[in-house]
C-alpha positions as CSV (number, residue, x, y, z in Angstrom):
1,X,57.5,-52.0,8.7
2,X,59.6,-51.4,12.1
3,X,58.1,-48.0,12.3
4,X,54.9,-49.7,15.3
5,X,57.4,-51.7,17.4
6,X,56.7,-51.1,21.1
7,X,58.5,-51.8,23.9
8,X,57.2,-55.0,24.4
9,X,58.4,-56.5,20.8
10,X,61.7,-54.9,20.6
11,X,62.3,-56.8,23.9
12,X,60.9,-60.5,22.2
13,X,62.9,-59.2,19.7
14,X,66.0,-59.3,21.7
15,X,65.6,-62.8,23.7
16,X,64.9,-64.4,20.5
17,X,68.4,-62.8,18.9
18,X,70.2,-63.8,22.7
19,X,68.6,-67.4,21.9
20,X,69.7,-67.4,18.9
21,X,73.2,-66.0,18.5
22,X,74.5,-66.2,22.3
23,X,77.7,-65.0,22.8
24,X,78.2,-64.2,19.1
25,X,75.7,-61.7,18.8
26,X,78.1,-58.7,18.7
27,X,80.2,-60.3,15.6
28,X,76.4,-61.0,14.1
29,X,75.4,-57.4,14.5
30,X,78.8,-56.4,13.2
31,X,78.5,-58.1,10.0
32,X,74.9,-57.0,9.5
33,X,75.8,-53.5,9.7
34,X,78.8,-53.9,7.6
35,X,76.8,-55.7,4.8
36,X,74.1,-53.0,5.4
37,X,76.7,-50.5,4.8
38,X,78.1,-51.9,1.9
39,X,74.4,-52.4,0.5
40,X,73.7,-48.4,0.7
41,X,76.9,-47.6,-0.6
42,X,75.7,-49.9,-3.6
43,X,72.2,-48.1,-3.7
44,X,73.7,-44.9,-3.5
45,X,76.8,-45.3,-6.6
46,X,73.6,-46.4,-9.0
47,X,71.4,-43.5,-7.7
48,X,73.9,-41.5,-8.9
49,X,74.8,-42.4,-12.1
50,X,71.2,-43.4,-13.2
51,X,70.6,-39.6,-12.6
52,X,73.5,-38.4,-14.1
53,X,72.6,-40.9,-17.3
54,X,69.0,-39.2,-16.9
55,X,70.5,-35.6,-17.5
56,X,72.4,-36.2,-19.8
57,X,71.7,-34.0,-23.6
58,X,74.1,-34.7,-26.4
59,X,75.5,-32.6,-28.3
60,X,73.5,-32.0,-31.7
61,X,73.5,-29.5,-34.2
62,X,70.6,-27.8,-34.3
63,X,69.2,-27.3,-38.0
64,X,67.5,-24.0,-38.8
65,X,65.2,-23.0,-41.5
66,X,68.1,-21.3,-43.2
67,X,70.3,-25.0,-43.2
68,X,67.5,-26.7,-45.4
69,X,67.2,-27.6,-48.6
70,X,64.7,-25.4,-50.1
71,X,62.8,-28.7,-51.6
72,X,63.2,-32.1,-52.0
73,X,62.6,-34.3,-55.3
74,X,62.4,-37.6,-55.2
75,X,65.0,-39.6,-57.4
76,X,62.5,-43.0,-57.6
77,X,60.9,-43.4,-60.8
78,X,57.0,-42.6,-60.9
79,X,54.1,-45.0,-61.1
80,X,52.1,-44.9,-64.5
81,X,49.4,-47.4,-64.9
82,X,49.3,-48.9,-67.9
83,X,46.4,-47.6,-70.4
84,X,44.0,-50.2,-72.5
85,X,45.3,-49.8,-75.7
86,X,48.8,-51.2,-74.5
87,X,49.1,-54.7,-74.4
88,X,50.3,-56.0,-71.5
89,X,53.9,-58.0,-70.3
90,X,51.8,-60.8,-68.2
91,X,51.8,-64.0,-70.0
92,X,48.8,-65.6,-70.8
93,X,47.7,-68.9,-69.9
94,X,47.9,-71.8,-72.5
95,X,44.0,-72.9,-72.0
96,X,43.1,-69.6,-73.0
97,X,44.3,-69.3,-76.5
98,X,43.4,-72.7,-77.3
């Protein structure tokens, strides 16, 4: 954004600021820098621990082929549907056996 200022701007650049601030343009500048210091300093703490959140790799056993079970059955009772010769457990409407 600053990167194309010529010669000419950065000289508006600095009336306007001596229009602006006067005499306390050295206590303004001061307290820029100083905020923009404190603002890197910021920038540069979260840097730092978002990468060192981003490396991180707990600690988890690692199972091997040799740790497994060798199969798994299922303790849940099976699904049989139920043939036509039972009768079934639905009640039946009163209109119909009347």
């Amino acid at each position: 954004m600053l990167g194309n200022l010529g010669y000419f701007e950065m000289m508006l650049f600095g009336v306007v600021a001596l229009m602006l601030f006067g005499s306390r343009l050295p206590e303004v500048a001061r307290n820029l820098g100083g905020t923009y210091r404190g603002l890197k300093r910021s920038v540069d703490e979260f840097k730092r621990e978002f990468q060192a959140v981003e490396t991180y790799e707990p600690k988890t056993p690692r199972i091997t082929k040799e740790d497994e079970p060798e199969s798994l059955e299922s303790t849940a009772p099976k699904f049989s549907p139920p043939t036509e010769d039972e009768p079934s457990s639905t009640p039946k409407d009163s209109a119909d056996s009347k």
